[in-house]
TORMIPA-711276 format. One line per 8 residues: number of its first residue (from 1); their letters; for each residue x, y, z of N, C-alpha, C, O. Coordinates in steps of 0.2 Angstrom, whole numbers, padded with zeros to 4 digits. Layout:
REM residues N
NUM> A> X/Y/Z/X/Y/Z/X/Y/Z/X/Y/Z | ...
//
This chain:
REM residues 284
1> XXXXXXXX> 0457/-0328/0561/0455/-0322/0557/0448/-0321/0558/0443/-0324/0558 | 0448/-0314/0559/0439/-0312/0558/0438/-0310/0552/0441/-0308/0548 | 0430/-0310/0552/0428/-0307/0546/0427/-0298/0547/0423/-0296/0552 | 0430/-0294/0542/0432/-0287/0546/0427/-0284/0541/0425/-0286/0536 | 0422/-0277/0545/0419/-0273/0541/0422/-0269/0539/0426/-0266/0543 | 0422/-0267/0532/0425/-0263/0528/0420/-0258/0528/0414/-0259/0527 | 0424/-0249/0530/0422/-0245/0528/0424/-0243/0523/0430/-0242/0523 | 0421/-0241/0518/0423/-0239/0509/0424/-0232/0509/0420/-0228/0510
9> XXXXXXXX> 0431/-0229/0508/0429/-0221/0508/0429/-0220/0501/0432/-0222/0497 | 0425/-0216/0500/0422/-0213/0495/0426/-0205/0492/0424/-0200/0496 | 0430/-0203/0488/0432/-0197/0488/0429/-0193/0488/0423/-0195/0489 | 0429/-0186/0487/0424/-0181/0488/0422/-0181/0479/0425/-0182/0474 | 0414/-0180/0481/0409/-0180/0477/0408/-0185/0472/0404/-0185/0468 | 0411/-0190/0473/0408/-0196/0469/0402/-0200/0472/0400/-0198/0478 | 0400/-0204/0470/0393/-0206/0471/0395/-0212/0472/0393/-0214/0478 | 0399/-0216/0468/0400/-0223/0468/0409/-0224/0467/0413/-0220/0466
17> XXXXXXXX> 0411/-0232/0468/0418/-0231/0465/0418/-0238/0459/0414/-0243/0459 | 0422/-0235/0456/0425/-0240/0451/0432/-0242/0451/0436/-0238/0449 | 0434/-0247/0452/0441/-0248/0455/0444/-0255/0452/0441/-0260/0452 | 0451/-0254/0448/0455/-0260/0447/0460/-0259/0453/0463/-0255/0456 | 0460/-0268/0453/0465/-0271/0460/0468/-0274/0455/0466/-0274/0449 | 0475/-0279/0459/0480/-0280/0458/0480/-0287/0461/0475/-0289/0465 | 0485/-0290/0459/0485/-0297/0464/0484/-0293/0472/0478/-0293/0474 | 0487/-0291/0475/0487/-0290/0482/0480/-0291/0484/0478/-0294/0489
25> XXXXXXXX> 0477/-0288/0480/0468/-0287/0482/0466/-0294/0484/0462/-0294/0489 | 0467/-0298/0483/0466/-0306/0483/0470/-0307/0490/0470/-0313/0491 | 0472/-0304/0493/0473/-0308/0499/0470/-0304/0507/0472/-0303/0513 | 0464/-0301/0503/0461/-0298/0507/0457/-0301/0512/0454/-0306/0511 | 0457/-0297/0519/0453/-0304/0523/0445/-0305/0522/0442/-0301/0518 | 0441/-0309/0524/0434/-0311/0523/0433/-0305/0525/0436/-0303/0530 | 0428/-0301/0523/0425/-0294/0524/0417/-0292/0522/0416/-0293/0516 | 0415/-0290/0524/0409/-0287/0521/0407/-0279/0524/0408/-0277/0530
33> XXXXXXXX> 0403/-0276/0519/0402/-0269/0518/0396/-0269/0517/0393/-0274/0515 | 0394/-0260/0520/0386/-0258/0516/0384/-0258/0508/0378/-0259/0507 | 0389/-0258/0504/0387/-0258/0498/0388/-0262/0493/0393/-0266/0493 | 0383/-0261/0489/0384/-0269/0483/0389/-0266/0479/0392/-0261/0477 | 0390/-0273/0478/0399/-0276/0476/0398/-0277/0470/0393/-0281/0471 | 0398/-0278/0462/0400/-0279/0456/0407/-0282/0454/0411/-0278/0454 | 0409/-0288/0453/0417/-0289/0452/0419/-0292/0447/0417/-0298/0447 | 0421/-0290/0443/0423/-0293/0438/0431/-0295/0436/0435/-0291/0436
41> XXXXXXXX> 0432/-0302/0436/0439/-0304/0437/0444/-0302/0430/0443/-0306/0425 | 0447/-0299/0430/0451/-0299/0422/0454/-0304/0423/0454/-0308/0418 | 0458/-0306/0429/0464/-0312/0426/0464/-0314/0432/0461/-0311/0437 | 0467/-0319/0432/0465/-0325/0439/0462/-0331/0442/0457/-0333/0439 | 0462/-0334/0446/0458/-0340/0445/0462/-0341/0454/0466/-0338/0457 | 0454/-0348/0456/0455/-0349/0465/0447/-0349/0465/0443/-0349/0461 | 0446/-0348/0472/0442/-0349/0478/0438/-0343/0478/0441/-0338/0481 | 0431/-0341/0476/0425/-0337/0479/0422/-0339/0485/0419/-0344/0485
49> XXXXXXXX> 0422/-0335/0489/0417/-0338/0496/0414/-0331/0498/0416/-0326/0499 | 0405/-0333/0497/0400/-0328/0498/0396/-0330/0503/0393/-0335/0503 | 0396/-0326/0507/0390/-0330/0513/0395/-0337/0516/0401/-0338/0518 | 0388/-0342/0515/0392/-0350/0517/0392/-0353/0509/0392/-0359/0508 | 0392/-0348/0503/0393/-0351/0497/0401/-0353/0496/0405/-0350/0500 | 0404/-0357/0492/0411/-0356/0490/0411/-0360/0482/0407/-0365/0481 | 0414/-0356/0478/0414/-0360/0473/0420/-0357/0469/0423/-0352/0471 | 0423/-0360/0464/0430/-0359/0459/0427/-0352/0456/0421/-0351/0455
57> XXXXXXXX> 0432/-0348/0455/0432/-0343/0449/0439/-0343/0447/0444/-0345/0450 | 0437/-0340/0438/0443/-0341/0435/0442/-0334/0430/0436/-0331/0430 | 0446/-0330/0427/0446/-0325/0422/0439/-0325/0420/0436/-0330/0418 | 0436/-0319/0421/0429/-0317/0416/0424/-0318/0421/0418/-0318/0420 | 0426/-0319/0428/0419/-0322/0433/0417/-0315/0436/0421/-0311/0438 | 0411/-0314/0435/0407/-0309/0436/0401/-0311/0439/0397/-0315/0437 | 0401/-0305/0447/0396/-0308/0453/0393/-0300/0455/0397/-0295/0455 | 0387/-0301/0457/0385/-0295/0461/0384/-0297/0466/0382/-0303/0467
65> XXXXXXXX> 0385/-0294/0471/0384/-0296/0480/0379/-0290/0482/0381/-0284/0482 | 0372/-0292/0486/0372/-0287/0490/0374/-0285/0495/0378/-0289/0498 | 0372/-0281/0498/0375/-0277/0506/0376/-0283/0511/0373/-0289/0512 | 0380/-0280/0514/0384/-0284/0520/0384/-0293/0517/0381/-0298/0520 | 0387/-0293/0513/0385/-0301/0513/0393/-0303/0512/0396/-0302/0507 | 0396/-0306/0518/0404/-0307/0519/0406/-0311/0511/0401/-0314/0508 | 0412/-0311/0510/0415/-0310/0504/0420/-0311/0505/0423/-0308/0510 | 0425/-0315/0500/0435/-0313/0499/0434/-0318/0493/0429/-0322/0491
73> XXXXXXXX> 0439/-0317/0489/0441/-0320/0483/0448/-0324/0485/0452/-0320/0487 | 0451/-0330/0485/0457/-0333/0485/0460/-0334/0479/0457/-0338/0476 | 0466/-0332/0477/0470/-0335/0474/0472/-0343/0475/0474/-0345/0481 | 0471/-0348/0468/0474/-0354/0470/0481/-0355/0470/0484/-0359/0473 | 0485/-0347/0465/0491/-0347/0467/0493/-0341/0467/0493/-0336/0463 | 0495/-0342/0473/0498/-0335/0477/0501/-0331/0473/0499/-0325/0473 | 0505/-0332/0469/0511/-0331/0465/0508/-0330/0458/0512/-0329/0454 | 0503/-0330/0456/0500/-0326/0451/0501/-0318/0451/0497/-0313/0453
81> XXXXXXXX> 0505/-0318/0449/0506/-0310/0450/0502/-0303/0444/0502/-0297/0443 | 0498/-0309/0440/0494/-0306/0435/0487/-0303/0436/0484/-0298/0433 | 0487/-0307/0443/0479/-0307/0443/0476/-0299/0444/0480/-0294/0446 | 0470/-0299/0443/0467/-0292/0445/0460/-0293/0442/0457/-0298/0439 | 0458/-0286/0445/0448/-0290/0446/0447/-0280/0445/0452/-0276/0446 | 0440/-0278/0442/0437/-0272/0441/0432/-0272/0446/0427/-0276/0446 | 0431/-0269/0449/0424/-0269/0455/0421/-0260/0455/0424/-0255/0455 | 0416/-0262/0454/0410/-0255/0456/0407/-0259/0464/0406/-0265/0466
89> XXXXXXXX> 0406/-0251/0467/0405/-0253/0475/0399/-0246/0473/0400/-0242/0468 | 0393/-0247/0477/0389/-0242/0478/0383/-0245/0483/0381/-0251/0485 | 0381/-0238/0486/0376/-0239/0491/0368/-0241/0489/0366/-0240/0483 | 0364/-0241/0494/0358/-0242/0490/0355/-0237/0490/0349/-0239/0489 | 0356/-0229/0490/0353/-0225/0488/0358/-0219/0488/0359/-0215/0493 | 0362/-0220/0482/0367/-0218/0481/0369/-0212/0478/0373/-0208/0478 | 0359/-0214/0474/0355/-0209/0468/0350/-0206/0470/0346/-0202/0467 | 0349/-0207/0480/0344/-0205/0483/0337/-0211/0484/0334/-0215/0481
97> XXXXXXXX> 0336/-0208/0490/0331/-0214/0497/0327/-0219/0491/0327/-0225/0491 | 0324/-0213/0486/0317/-0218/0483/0322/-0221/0474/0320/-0225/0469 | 0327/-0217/0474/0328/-0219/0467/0327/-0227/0463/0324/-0228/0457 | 0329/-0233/0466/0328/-0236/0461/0320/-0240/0462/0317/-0245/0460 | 0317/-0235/0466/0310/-0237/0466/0305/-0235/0462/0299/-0237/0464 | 0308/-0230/0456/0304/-0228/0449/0302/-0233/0448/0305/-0238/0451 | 0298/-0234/0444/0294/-0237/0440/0299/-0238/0433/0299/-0244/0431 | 0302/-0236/0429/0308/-0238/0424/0313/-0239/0425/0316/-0241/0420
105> XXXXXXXX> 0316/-0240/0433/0321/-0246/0437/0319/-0249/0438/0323/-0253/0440 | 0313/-0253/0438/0309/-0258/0441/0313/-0265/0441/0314/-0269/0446 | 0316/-0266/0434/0322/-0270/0434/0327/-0271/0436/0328/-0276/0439 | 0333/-0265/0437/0336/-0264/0442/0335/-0266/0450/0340/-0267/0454 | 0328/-0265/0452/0328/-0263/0458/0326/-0273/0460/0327/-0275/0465 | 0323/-0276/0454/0323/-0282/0458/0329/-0285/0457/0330/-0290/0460 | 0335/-0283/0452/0341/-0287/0452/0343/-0284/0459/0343/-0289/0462 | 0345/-0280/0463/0348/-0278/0468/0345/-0283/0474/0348/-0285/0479
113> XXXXXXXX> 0338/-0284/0471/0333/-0288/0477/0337/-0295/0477/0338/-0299/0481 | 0338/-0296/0470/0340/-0305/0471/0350/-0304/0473/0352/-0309/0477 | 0353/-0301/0472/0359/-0300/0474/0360/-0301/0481/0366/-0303/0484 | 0355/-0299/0485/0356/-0301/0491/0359/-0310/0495/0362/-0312/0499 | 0355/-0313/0489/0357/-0318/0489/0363/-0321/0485/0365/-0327/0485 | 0367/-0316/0482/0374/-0317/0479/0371/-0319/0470/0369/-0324/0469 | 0371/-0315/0465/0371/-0316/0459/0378/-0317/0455/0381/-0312/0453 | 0380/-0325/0452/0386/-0324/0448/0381/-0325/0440/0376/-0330/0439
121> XXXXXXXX> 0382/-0322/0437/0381/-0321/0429/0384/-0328/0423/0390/-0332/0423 | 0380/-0328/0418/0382/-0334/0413/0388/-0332/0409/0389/-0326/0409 | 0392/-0337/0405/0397/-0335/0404/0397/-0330/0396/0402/-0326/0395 | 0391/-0330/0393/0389/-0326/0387/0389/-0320/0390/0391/-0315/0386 | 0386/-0319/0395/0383/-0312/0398/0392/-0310/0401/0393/-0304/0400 | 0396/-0313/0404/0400/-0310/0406/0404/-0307/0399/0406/-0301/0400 | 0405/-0310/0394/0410/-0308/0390/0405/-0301/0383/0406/-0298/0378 | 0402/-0303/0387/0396/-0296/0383/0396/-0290/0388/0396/-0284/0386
129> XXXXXXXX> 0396/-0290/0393/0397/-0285/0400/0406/-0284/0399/0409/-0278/0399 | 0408/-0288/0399/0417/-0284/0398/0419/-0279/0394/0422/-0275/0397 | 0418/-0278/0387/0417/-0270/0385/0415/-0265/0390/0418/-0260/0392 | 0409/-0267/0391/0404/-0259/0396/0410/-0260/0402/0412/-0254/0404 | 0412/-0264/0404/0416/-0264/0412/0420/-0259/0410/0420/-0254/0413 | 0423/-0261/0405/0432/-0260/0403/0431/-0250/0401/0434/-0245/0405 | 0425/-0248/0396/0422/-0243/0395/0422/-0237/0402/0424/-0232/0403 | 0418/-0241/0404/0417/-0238/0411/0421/-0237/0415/0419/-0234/0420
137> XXXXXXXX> 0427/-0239/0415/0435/-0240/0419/0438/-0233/0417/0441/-0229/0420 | 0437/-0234/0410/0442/-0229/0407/0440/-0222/0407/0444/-0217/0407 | 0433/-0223/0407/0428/-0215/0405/0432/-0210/0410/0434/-0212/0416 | 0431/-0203/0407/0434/-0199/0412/0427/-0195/0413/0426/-0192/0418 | 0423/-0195/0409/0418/-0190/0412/0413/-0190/0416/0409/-0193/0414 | 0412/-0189/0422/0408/-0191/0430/0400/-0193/0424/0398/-0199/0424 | 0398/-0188/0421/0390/-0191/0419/0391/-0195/0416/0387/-0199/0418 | 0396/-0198/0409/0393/-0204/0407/0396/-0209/0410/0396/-0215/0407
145> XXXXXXXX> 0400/-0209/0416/0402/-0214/0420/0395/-0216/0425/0395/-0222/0428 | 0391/-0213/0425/0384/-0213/0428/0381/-0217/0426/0377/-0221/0428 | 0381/-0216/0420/0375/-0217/0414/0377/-0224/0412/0372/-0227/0410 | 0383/-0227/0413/0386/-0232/0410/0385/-0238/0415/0383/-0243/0414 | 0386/-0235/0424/0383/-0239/0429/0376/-0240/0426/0374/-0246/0426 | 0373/-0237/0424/0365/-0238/0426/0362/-0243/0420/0357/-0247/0420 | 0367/-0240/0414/0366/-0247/0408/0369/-0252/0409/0370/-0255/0404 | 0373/-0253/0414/0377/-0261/0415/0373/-0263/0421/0375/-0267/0424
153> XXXXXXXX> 0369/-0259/0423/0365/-0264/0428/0359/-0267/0425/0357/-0272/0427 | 0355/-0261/0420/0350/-0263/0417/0352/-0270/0412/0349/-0275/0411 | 0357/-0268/0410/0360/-0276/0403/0359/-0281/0409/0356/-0286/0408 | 0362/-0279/0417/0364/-0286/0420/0355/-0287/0421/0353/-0291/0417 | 0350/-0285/0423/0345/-0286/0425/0340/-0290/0418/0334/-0293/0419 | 0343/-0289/0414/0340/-0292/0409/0343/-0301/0407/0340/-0304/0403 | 0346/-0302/0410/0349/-0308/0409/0343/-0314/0415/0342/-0313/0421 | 0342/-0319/0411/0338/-0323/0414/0341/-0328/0416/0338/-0332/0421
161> XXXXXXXX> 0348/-0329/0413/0352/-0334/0416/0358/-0336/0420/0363/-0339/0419 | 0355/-0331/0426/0359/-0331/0428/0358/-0337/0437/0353/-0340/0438 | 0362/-0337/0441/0363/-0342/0447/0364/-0336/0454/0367/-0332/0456 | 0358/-0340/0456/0360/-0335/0464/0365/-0341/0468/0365/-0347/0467 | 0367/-0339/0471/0375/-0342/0475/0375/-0343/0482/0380/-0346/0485 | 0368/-0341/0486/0367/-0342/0490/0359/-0343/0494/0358/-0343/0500 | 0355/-0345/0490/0348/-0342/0488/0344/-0345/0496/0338/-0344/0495 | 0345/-0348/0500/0343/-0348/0505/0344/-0346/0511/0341/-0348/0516
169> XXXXXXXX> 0348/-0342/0511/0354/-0339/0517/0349/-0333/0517/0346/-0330/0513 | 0348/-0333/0525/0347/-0326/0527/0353/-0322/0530/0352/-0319/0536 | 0358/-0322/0527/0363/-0318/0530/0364/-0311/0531/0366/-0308/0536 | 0359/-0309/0522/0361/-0301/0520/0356/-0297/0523/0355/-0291/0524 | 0351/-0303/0525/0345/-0298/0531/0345/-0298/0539/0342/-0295/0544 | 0351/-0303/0540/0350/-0303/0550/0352/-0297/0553/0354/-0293/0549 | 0351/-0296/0559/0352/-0289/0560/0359/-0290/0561/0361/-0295/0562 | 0363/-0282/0563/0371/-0281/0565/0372/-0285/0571/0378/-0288/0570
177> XXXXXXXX> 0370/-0287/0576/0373/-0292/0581/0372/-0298/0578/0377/-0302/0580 | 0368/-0301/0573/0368/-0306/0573/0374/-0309/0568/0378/-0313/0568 | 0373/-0301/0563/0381/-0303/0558/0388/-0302/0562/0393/-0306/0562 | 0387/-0299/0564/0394/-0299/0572/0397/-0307/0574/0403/-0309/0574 | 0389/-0310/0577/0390/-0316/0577/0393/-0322/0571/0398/-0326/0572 | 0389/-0321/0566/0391/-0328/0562/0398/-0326/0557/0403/-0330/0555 | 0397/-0319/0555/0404/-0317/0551/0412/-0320/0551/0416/-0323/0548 | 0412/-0319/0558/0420/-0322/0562/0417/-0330/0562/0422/-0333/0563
185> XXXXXXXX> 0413/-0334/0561/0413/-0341/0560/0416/-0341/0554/0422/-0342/0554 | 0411/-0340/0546/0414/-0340/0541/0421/-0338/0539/0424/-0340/0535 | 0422/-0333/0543/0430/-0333/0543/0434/-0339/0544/0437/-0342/0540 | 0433/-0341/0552/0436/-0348/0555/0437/-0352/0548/0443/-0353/0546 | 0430/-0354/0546/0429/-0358/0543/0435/-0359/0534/0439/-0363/0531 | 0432/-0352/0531/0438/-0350/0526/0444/-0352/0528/0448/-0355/0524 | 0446/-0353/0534/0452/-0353/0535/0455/-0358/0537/0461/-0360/0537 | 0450/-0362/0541/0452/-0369/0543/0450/-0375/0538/0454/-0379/0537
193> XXXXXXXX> 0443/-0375/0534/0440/-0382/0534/0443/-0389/0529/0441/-0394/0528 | 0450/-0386/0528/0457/-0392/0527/0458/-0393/0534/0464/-0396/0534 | 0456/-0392/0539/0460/-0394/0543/0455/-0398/0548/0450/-0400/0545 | 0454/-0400/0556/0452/-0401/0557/0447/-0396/0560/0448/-0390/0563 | 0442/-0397/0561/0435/-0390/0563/0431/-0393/0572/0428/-0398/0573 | 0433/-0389/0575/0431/-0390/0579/0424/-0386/0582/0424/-0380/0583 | 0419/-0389/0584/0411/-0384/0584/0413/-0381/0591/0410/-0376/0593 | 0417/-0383/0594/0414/-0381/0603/0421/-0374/0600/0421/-0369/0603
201> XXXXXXXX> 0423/-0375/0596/0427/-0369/0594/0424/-0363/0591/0424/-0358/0593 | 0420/-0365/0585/0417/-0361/0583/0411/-0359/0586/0409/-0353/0585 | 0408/-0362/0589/0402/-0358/0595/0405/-0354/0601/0401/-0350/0604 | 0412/-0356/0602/0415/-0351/0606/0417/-0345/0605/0417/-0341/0609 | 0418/-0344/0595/0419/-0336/0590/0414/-0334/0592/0414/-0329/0596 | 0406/-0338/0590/0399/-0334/0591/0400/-0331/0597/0398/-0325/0598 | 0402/-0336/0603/0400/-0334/0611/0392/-0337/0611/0387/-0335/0613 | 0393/-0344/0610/0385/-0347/0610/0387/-0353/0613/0393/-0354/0614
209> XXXXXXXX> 0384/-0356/0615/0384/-0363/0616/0385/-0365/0612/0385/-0361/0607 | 0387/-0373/0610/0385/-0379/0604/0379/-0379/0600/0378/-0377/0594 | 0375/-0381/0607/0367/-0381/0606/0365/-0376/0601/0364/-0376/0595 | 0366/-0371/0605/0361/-0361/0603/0364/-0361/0596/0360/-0360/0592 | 0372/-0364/0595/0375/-0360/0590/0372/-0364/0584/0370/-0361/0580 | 0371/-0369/0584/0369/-0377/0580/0362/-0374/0577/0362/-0373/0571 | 0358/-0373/0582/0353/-0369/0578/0352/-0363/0575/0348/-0361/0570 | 0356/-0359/0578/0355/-0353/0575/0360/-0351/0566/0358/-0347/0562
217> XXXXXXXX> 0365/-0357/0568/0368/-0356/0560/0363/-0362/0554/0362/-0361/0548 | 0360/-0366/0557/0355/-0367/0552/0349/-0363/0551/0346/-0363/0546 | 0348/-0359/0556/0341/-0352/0554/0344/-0349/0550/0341/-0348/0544 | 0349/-0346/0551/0352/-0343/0546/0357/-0343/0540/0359/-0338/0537 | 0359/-0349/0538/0361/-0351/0531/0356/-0358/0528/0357/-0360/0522 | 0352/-0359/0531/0347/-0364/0530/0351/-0370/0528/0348/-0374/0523 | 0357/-0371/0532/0362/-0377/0533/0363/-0378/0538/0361/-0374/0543 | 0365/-0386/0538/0369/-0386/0547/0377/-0385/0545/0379/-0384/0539
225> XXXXXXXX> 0380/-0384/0550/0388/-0382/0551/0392/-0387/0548/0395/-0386/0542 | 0391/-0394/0551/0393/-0397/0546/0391/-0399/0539/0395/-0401/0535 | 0386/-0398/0537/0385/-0398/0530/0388/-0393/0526/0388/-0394/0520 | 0390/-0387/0528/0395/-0381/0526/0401/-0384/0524/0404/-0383/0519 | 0402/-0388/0531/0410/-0388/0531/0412/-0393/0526/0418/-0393/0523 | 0406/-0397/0525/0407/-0405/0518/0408/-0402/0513/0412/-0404/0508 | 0403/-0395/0512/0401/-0394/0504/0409/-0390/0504/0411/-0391/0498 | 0412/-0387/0506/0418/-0384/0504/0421/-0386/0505/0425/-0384/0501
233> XXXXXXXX> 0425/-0394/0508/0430/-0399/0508/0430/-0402/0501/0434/-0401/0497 | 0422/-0405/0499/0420/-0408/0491/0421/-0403/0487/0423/-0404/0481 | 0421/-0396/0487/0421/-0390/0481/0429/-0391/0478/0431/-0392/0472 | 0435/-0390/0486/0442/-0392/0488/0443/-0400/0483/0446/-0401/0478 | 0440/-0404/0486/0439/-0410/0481/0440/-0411/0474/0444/-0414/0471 | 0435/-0407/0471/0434/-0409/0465/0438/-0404/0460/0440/-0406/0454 | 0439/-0397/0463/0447/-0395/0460/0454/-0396/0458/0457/-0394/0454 | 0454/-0401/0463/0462/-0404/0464/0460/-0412/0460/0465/-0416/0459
241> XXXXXXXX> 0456/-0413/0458/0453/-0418/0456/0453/-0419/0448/0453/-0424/0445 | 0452/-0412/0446/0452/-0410/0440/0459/-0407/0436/0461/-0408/0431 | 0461/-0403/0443/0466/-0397/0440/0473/-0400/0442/0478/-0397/0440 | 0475/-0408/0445/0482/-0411/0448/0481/-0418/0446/0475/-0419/0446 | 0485/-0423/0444/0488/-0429/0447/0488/-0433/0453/0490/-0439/0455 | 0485/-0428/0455/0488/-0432/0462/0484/-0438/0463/0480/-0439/0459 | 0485/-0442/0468/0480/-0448/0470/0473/-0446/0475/0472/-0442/0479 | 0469/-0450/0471/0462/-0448/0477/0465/-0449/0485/0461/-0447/0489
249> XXXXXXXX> 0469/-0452/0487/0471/-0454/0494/0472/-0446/0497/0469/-0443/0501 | 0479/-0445/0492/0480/-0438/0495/0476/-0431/0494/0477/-0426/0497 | 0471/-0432/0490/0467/-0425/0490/0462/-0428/0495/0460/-0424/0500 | 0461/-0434/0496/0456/-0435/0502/0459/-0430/0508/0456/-0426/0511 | 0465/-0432/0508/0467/-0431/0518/0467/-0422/0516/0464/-0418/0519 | 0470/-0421/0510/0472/-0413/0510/0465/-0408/0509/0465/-0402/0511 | 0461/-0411/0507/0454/-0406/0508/0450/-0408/0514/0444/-0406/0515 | 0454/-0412/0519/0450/-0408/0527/0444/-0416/0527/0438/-0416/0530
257> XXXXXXXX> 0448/-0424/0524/0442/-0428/0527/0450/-0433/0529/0454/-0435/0526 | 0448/-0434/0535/0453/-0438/0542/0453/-0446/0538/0458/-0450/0538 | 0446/-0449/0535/0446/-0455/0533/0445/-0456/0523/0442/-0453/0519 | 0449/-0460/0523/0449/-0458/0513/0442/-0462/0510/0439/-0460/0505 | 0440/-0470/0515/0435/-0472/0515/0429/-0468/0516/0425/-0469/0511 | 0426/-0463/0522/0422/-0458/0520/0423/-0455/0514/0418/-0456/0510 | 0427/-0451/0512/0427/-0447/0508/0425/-0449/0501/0422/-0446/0497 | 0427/-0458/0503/0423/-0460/0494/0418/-0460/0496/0414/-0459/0491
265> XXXXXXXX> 0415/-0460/0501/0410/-0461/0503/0402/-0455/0501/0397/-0456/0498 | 0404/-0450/0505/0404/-0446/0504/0404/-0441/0498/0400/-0437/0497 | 0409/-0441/0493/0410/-0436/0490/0405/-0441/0482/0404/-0439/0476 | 0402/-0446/0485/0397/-0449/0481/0392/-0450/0480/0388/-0452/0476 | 0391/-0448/0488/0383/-0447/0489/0384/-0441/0485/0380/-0441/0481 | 0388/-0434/0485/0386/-0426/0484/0387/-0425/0476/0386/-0420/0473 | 0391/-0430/0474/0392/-0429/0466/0390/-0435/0461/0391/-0435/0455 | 0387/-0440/0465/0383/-0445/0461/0389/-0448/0454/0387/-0450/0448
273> XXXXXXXX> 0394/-0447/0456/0400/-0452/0454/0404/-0453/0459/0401/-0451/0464 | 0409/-0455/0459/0415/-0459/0462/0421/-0452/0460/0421/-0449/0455 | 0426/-0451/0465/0433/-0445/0464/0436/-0449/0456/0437/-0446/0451 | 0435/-0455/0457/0441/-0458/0450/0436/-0457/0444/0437/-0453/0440 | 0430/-0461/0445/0425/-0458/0438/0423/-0450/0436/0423/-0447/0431 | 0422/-0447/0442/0424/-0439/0444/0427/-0436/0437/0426/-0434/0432 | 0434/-0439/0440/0442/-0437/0435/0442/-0438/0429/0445/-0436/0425 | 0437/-0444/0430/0441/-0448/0421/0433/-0443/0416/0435/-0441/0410
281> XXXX> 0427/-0441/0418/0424/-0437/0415/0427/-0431/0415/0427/-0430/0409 | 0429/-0427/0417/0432/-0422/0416/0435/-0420/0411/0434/-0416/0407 | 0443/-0429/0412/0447/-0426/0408/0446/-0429/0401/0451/-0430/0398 | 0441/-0431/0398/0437/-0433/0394/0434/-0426/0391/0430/-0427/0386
//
């Protein structure tokens, strides 16, 4: 799979879109666009992957993405035929070149600054923005459909607590060949890291060497490859960990580690308990 650029069409004369998806939406490929992304999930639950972030979302997860920063949402189950997510798409000068660089946007314009690095929101603030969303979904009128963006950007901009999702990655600044290059990795990667990963494979997506590719994916997620492919095998981990029954033996082999001894191993350096102690705090 690659990671595919979405061109957004825009109907005539709208500025921005506001759009509910359906389950189907959810099995969209890894993709990134010029414009920032707002997502707000009504129902549903699975797999967020932004940049080389990946983390759970469930009903109510609420993310800004800036431009071009590759993206897909996975269902954990397919067959959720409920799911659906609310998304506002808009460009960065949508309102024109110098707009959010008023002096009474100033807030806005540094939330859109940090979104570069992927912003998901606390969970007080999502269920406080779910009105304005839903509000906003329904308005028929073009101006206070406007007005409504710009005070659901403002409310988000005022939240202090919230997590950037990627906050070392320079993905959303590298230039177009270089995102050419690393996007179809993360792709790969979405798609394989239960499985086994091959680096002379994914330096062959970039068209790099080992070597070249080795550093060049650490200049720019400020990771190495495999440390990527660990932290998304342990996220896979501690899901199945919490949400099944199953034995740590078989979540070991099924989240992509070949030895079940590393994997205690490991999955205790990076969570400073043990998979069994893991579980038993959980379900406590």
């Amino acid at each position: 799979m690659k990671a595919s650029y979405e061109v957004i069409q825009h109907p005539d004369k709208q500025s921005f879109l506001a759009r509910e998806f359906h389950a189907s939406a959810f099995q969209a490929p890894y993709h990134f666009h010029e414009e920032y992304e707002l997502t707000y999930i009504i129902k549903g639950h699975g797999k967020r992957y932004a940049g080389s972030h990946m983390e759970n979302f469930s009903s109510g997860d609420l993310v800004l993405l800036g431009p071009n920063i590759p993206h897909c949402w996975k269902l954990d189950d397919e067959e959720e035929e409920n799911a659906g997510a609310f998304v506002i798409q808009f460009t960065g000068n949508f309102l024109g070149a110098d707009f959010f660089n008023r002096y009474e946007l100033r807030y806005i314009n540094k939330l859109l600054q940090k979104s570069k690095s992927g912003i998901s929101f606390n969970e007080d603030k999502r269920q406080e923005m779910a009105e304005s969303l839903i509000r906003l979904k329904d308005e028929k009128n073009d101006f206070i459909k406007l007005i409504a963006l710009l005070d659901i950007l403002h409310q988000l901009a005022a939240d202090e607590r919230y997590k950037l999702l990627d906050p070392n990655s320079n993905i959303a600044t590298i230039s177009v060949s270089e995102q050419q290059r690393i996007n179809p990795v993360f792709a790969y990667l979405v798609d394989n890291f239960r499985k086994q990963i091959s680096l002379d494979e994914a330096a062959g997506i970039a068209n790099m060497t080992p070597n070249a590719f080795c550093k060049f994916f650490k200049k720019t997620t400020r990771k190495t490859f495999f440390e990527t492919i660990i932290e998304y095998r342990i996220n896979y981990a501690t899901q199945q960990l919490v949400q099944t029954d199953k034995p740590v033996s078989e979540i070991a082999l099924e989240s992509g580690f070949g030895d079940v001894s590393h994997f205690y191993k490991t999955f205790k350096s990076k969570m400073k308990l043990s998979p069994l102690n893991y579980r038993k705090k959980f379900m406590h």
